[in-house]
SETITOR-452848 format. One record per atom (N, C-alpha, C): residue in one letter; x, y, z. Coordinates in steps of 0.2 Angstrom, whole numbers, plus 5000, padded with zeros to 4 digits. Layout:
REM SETITOR-452848
AXYZ;...
This chain:
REM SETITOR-452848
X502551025070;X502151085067;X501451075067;X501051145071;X500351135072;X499951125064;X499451105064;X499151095057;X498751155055;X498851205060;X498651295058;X499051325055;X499851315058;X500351355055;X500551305049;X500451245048;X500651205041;X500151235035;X499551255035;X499151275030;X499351345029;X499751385033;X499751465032;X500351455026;X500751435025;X501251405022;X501351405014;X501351445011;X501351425003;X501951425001;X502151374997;X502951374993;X502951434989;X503351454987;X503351524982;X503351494975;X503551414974;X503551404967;X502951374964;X502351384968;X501651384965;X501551444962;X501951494963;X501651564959;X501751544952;X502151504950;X502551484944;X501851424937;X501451434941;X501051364939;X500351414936;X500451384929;X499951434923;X499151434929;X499151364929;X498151354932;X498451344939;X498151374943;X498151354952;X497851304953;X497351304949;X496851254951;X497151184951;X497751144949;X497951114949;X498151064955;X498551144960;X498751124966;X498051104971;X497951044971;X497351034973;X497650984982;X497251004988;X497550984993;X496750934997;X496350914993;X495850894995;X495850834992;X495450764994;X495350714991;X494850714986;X494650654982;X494250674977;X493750614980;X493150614981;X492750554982;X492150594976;X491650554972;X491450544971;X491050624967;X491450644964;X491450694959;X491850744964;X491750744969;X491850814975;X492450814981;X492750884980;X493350874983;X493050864991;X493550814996;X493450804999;X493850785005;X493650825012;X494150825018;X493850765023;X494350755028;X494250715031;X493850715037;X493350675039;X492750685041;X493050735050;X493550715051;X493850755057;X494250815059;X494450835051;X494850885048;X495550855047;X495750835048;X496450795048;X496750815043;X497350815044;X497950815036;X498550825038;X499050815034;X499750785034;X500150845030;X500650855030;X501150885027;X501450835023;X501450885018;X502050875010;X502450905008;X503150875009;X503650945009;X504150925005;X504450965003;X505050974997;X505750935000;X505850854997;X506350845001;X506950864998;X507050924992;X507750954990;X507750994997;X507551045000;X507551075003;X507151085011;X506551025012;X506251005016;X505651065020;X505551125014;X505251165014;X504251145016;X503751145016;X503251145018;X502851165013;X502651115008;X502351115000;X501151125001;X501151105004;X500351075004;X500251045013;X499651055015;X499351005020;X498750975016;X498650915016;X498250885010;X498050845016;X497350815014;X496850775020;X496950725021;X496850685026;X497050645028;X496650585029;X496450565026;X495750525025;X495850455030;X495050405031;X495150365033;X494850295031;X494650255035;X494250215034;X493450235032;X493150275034;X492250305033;X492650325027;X493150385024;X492850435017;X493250345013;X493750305014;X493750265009;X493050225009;X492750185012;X492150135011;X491650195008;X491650255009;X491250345003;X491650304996;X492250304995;X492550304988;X492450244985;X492450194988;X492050114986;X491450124985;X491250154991;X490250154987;X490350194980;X490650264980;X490450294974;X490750254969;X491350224970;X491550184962;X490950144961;X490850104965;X490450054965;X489650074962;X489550124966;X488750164959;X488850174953;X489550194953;X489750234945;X489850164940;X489950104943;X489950054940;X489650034934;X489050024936;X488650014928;X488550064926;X488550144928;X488350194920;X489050194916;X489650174920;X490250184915;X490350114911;X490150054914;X490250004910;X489650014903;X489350024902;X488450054899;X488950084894;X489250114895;X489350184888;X489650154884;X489550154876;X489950144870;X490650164871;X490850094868;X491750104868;X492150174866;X491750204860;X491850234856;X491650324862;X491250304869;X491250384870;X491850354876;X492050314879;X492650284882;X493250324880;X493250304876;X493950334869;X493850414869;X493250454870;X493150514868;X493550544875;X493350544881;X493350554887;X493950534889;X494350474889;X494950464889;X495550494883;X495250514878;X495750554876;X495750634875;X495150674878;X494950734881;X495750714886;X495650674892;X496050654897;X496950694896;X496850654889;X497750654889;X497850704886;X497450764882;X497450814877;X497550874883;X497050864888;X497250894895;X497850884899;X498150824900;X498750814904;X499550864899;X499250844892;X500050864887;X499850944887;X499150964888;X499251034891;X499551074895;X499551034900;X499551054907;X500551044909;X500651004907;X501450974905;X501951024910;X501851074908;X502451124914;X502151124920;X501451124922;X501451134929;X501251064932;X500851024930;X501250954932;X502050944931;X502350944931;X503150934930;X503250994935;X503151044936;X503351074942;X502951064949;X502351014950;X502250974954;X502650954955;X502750894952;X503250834952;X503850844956;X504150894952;X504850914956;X504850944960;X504250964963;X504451004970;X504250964976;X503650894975;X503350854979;X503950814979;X504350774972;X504650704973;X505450744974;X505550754969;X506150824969;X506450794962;X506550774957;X506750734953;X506750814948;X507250794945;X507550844939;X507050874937;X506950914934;X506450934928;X506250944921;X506850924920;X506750894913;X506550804914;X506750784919;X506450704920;X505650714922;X505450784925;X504850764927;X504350774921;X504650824917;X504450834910;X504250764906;X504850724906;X504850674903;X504350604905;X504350604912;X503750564916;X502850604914;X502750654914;X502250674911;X502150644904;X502550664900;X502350634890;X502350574892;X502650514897;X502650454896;X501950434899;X501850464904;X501150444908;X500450454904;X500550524900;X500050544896;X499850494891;X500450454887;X500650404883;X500050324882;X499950334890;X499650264893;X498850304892;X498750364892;X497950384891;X497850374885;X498350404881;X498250394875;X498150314870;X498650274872;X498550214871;X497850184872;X497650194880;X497150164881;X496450194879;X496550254877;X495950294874;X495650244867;X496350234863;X496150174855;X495950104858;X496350084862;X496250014863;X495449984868;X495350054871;X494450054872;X494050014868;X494150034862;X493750024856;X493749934853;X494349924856;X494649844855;X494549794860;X494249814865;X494049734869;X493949664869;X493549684865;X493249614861;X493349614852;X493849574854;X494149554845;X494249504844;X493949454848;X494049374849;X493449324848;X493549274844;X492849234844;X493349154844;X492649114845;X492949054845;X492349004839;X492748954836;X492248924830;X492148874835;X491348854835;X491048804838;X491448744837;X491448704843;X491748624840;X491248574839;X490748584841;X489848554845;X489248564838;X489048524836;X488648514829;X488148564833;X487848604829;X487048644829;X487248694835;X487748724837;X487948774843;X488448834838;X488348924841;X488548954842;X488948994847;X489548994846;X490048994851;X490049074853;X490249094859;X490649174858;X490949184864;X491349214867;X491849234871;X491649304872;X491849364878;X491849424877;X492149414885;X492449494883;X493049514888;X492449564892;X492049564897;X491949614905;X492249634908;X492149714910;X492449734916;X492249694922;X492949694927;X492749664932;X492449714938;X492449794939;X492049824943;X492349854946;X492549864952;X492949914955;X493749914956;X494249934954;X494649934954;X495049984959;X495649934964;X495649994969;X496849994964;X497050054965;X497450064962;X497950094971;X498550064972;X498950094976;X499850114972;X499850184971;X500450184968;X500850234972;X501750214969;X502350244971;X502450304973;X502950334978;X503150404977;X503750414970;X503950364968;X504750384962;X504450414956;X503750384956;X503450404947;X502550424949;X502350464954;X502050474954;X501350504952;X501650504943;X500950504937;X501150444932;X501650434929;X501550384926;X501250314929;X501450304936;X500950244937;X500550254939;X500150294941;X499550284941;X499250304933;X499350354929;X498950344923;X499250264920;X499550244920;X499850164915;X499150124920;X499050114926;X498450104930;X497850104927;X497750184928;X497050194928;X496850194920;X497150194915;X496950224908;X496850164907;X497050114909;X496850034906;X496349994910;X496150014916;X495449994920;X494950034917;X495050104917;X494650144914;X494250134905;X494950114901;X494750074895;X494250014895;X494549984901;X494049884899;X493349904902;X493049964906;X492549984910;X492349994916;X492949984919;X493049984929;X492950064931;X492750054935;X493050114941;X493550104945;X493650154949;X494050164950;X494250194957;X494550174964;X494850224969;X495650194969;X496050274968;X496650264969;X496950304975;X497550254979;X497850314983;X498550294981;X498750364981;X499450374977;X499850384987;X500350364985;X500850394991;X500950444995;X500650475002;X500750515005;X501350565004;X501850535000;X502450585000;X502350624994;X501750604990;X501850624982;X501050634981;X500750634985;X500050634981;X499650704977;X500250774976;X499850824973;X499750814966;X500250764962;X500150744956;X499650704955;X499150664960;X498850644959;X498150664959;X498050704963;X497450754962;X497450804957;X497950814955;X497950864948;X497650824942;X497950764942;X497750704938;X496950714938;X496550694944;X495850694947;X495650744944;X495750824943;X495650864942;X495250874933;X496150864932;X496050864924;X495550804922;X495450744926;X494950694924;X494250734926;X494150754930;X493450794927;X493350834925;X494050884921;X493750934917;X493550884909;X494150824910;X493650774904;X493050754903;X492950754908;X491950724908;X491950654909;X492550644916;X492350554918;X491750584922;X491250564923;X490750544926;X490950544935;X490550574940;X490650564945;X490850494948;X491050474951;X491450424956;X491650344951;X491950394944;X492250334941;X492950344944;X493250404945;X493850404947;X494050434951;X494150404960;X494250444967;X494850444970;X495150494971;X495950504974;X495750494982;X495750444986;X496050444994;X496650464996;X496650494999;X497250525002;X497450525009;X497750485012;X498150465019;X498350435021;X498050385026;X498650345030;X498650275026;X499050225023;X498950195018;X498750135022;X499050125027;X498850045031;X498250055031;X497750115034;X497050105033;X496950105027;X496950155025;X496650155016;X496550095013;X497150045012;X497550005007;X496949945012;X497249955019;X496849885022;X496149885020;X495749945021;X495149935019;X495049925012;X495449945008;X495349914999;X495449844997;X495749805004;X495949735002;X495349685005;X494949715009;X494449685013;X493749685009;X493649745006;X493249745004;X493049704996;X492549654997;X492249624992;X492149644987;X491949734986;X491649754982;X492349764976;X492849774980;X493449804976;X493849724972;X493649714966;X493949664961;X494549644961;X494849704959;X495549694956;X496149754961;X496749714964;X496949764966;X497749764961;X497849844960;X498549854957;X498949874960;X499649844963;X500049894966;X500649904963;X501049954966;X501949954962;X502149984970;X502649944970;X502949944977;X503449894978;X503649884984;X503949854987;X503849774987;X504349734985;X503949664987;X503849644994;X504049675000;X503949655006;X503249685007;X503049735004;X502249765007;X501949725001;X502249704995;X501749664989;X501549614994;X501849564996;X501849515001;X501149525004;X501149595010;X500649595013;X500049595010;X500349635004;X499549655002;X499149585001;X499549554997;X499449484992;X499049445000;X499549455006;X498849415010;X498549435012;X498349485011;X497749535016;X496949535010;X497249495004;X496849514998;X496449444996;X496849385001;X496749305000;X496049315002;X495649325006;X494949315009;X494449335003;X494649385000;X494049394994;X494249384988;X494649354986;X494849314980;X495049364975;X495149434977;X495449464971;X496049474965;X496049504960;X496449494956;X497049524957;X497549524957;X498049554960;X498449544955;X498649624954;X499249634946;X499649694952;X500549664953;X500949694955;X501649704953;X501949754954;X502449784949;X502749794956;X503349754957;X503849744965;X504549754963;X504649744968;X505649754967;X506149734961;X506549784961;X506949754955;X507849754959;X507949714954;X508949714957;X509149704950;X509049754945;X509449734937;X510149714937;X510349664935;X510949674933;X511149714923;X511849734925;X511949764918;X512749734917;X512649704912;X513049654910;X513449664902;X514149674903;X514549744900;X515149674897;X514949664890;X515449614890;X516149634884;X516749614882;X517449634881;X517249684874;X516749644870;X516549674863;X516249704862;X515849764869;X515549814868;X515849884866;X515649934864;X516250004863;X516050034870;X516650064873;X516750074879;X516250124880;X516450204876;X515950244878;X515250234879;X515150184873;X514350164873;X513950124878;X514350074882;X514250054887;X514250094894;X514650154894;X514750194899;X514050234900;X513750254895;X513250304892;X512650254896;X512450194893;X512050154894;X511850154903;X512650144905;X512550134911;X512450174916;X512650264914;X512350304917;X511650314916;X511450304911;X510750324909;X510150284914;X510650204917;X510150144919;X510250154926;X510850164927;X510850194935;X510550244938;X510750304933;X510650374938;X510150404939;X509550364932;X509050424932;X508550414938;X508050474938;X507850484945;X508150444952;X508750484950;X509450474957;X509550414958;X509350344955;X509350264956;X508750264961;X508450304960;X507650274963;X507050264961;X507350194956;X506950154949;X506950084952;X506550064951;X506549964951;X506849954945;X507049994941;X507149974932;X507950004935;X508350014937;X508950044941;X509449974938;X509849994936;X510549934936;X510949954943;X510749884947;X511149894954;X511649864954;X511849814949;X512249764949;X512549764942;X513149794941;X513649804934;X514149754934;X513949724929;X514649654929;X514849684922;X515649684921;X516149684916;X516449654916;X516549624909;X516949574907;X517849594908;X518049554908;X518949564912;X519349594907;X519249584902;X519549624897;X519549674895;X518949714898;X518849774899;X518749804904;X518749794909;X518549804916;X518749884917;X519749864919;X519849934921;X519750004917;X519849994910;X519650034906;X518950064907;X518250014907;X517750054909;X517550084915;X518150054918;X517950074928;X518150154928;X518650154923;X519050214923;X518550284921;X518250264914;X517950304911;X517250314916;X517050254919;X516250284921;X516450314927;X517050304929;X516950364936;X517150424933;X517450464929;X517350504926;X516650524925;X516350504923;X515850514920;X515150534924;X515250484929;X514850484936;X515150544940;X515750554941;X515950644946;X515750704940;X515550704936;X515350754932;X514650744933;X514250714936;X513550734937;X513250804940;X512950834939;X512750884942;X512150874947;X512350894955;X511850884960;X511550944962;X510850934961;X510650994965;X509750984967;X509551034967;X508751044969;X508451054959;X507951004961;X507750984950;X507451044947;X507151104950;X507151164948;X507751214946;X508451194947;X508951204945;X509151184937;X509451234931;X509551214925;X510151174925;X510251114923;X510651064921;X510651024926;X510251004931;X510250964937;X510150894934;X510650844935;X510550794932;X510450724939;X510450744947;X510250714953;X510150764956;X509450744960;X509350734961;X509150724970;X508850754977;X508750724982;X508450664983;X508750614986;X508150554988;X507550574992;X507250544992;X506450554995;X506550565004;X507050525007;X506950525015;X507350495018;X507550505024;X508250495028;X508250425028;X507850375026;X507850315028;X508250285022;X508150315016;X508450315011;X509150335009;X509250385013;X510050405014;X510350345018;X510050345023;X510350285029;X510650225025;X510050215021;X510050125019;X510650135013;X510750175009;X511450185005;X512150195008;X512050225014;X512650255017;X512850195021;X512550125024;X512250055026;X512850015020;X512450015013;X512649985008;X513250005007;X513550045006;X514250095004;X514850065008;X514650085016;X515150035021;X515149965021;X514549955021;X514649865019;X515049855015;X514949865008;X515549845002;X515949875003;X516349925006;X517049945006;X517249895012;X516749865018;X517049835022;X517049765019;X516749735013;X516949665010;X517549685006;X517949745006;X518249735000;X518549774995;X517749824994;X517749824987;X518049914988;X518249944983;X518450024982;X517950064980;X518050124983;X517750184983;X518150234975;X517950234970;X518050264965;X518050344964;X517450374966;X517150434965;X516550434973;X516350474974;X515750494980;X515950444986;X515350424988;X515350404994;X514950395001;X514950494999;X514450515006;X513950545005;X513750585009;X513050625008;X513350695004;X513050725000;X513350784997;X513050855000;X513550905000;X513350975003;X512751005001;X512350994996;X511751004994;X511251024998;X511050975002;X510650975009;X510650905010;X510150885018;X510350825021;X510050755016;X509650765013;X509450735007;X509650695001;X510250745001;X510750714995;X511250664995;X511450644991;X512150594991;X512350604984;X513250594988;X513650604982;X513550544975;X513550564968;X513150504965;X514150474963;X513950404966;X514550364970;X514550294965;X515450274966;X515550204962;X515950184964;X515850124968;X516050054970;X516250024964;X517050004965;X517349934963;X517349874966;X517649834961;X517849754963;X517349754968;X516749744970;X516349724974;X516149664975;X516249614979;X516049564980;X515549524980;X515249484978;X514549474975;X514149454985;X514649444991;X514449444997;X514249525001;X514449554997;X514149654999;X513249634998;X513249685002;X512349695003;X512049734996;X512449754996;X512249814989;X512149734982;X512449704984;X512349634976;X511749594978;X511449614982;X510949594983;X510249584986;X510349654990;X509749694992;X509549744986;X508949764984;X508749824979;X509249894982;X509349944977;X509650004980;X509250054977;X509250084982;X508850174980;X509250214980;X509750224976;X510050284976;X510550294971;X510850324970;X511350324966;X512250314966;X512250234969;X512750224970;X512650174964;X513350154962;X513350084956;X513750044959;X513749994961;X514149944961;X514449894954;X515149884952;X515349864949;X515849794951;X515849754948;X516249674947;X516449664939;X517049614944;X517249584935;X516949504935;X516849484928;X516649424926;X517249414922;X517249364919;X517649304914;X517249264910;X516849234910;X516449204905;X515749214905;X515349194899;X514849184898;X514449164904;X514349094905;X514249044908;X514149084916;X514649104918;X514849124923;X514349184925;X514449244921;X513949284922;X513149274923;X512949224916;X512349194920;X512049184927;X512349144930;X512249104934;X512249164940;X512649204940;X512849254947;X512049304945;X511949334938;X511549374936;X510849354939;X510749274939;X510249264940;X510049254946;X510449234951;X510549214957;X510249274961;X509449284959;X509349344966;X508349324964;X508049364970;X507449324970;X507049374966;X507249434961;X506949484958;X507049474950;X506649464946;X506649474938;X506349504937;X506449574937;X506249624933;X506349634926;X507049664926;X507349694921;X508049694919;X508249654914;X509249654914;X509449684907;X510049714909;X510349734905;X510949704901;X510849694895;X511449674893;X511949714886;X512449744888;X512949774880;X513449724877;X513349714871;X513749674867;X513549684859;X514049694855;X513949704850;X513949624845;X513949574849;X514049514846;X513349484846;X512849474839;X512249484838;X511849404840;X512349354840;X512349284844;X512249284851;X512849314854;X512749314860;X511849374862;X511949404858;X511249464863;X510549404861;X510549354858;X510049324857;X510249284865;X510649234865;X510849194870;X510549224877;X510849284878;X510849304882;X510249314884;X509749334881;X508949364881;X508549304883;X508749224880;X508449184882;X508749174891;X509349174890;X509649144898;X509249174905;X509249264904;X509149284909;X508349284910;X508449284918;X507849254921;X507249324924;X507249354916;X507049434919;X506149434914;X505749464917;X505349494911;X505349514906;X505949574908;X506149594902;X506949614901;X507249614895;X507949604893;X508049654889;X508449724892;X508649774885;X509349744884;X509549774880;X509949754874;X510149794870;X510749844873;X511349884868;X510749964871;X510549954875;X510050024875;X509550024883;X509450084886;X508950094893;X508250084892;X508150124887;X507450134887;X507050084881;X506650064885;X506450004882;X505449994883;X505250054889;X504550024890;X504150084884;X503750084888;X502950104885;X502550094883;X501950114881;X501150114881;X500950044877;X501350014871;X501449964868;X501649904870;X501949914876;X502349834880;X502149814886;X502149764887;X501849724893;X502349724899;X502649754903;X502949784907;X502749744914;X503249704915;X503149664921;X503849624925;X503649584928;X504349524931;X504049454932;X504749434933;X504449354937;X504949344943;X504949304947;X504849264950;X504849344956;X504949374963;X504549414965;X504649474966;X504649494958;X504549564955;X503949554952;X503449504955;X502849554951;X502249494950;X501649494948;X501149464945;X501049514938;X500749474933;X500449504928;X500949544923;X500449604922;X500649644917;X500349734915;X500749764913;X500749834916;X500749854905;X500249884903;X500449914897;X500249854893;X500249904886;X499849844881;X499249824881;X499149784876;X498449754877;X498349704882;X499049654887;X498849624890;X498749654898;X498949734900;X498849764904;X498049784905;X497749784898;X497049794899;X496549724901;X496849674899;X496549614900;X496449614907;X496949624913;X497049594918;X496249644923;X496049684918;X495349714924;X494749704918;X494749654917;X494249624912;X494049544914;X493649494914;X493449424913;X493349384909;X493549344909;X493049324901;X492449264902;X491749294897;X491349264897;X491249214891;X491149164893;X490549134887;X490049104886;X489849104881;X489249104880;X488949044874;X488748994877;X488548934871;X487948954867;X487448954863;X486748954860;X486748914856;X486248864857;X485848814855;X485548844847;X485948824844;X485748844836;X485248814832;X485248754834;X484748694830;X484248714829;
């Protein structure tokens, strides 16, 4: 498609969006909306339907080193300002976003395609992290140390570190970057972000609403295009401190080396492979519940996803029974739809890789319960499917999955279960049901995850340090220690005598 006839093209469910202004298809440098120095731009399209959403600019190398230099000016007058007008400005910020809530949320669904009540839900969560980080502005520095040295006083203090370049996902593309940018924005950074070619209207809406706040010009610049240049030149440049990414751990990888030359700080949110771990003395319904909720939501195109369900043997066939029940009762469709509970996947390559998965484990073995294939919806979709007795040798036990397939295994013991649950190179996040108040401790220390729910899905937010270990991830996302990671610490000795 020409780039002539891509711009004639308006969705009809923009008519449905209170502020237009919203739908913004320009990059944001340095207060001013801004196109590509050649005209360039790319299509955005609705992958329920594959319809032709926006042509949005397609930026490069010259307008990113423009978004660098203007964070990079905007640096000391945003560091300079009292905490206390920090906190005004960021919380104008989220007063705007929990305004705005239906038409951001009808972005969302029509750029990524995910439910609308989910995308509702990703809006108050995202807004969540401005709001946190609006208080916690005021809090930087809460720390001293007593002198240990006769005739000295001591002092510490947290600084921003300076320009902060932010790359985030197509699956959640407003919650991470506000969970991002609200807490660089807090400690006194600037800021270039470039959000996902497949998703990035929600991120200029974001931009938007940030200057109806009164961020300052080039504290906060949306880039928008091709992401190996972008992203490369974010990692080359000196000027850029800290880099945040959520992604894959195969391009975390890349990024992490492309970033070794100028010693930056690097906080990454990578792959996940949860296991959810279902043991004799859980109540079946309530296990069932958990595991749709940990599976399906945004169609299993979550790092936080239970890809690997282990049940205990005493209950196995019983639960196998009920959750395919449970799973063939989903409601598939386009997320503008009332009661749509899945969802399209983002892109064929994503269809592929499931319908990849699916044959493999039926070819090690395992049985096909419910779904299986692609759904009559459109080419995008897949029927939301369950795997039994899967073999812990299936590629789905242990590759990440994007989609809403579940894999299911039996266990036998405690002991047992550990050791397969841990056996993979992602600690994100694991699930465990049991109503045995001994074992849910044991189990919390065992597994080798960041983080461990426990009888329940929902577990993060604005309060929690949201992260992995071994390679899911560096650092920490949320919290006060999500704010530290775009901060330094100084000290400072003075001779008292």
């Amino acid at each position: 498609m020409s780039a002539t006839l891509a711009r004639t093209i308006r969705h009809k469910a923009f008519d449905h969006l209170a502020d237009r202004r919203l739908h913004r298809e320009l990059a944001y440098i340095g207060g001013h909306w801004t196109a590509s120095e050649n005209g360039e731009g790319f299509n955005v399209s609705d992958p329920a339907t594959g319809a032709n959403l926006a042509w949005v600019a397609k930026l490069g190398r010259t307008e990113t080193v423009q978004a660098i230099d203007a964070a990079s000016d905007a640096f000391p007058q945003w560091r300079a300002l009292l905490p206390q007008q920090r906190t005004a400005i960021l919380q104008r910020w989220f007063e705007l976003i929990v305004a705005a809530k239906e038409d951001l949320a009808l972005l969302m669904t029509l750029e990524q395609g995910k439910p609308l009540n989910e995308a509702r839900g990703e809006i108050d969560y995202g807004a969540s992290f401005v709001e946190w980080y609006a208080q916690e502005a005021r809090r930087v520095n809460v720390e001293n140390i007593t002198s240990h040295l006769p005739d000295a006083e001591m002092m510490v203090r947290r600084e921003p570190l300076g320009v902060v370049a932010l790359v985030t996902p197509w699956n959640f593309p407003c919650a991470m970057l506000t969970r991002k940018a609200a807490a660089a924005l807090a400690a006194g950074c600037t800021i270039v972000a470039h959000p996902s070619s497949e998703t990035p209207l929600s991120a200029l809406a974001l931009a938007e609403l940030g200057e109806r706040a009164g961020l300052p010009a080039g504290v906060f610049n949306v880039v928008t295009g091709d992401a190996k240049t972008i992203v490369g030149e974010l990692c080359k440049d000196a000027r850029v401190r800290v880099l945040s990414f959520t992604g894959s751990t195969e391009i975390g990888r890349l990024i992490a080396a492309q970033c070794t030359p100028t010693m930056k700080r690097l906080v990454m949110e990578l792959g996940g492979h949860a296991p959810l771990i279902v043991f004799d003395d859980a109540d079946i319904d309530k296990a069932v519940e958990i595991a749709i909720d940990a599976k399906f939501a945004t169609s299993g195109q979550d790092c936080l996803a239970a890809n690997r369900i282990y049940v205990q043997r005493g209950i196995y066939e019983r639960f196998c029974t009920a959750f395919a029940a449970q799973i063939a009762a989903l409601k598939v469709g386009m997320g503008l739809e009332d009661g749509v509970e899945i969802g399209p996947l983002m892109h064929e390559r994503g269809i592929t890789k499931v319908e990849e998965q699916v044959a493999d484990a039926l070819a090690c073995g395992a049985k096909c319960l419910t779904g299986g294939k692609r759904h009559i919806a459109g080419k995008l979709f897949f029927q939301p499917t369950l795997l039994v007795d899967v073999p812990d040798s299936a590629r789905i036990m242990h590759e990440e999955t994007f989609g809403p397939v579940a894999a299911v295994t039996v266990f036998d013991n405690e002991a047992e279960v550990i050791t397969r649950a841990n056996a993979t190179e992602y600690g994100l996040v694991a699930y465990v049901v049991s109503e045995n108040g001994a074992r849910q401790l044991r189990m919390g220390r065992a597994l080798d995850y960041g983080m461990v729910a426990i009888n329940r899905v929902r577990i993060t937010g604005a309060p929690v340090p949201f992260g992995g270990v071994k390679q899911s991830g560096l650092g920490r996302e949320g919290a006060r220690h999500g704010l530290e990671a775009f901060t330094d610490l100084k000290y400072l000795c003075l001779d008292a005598a």
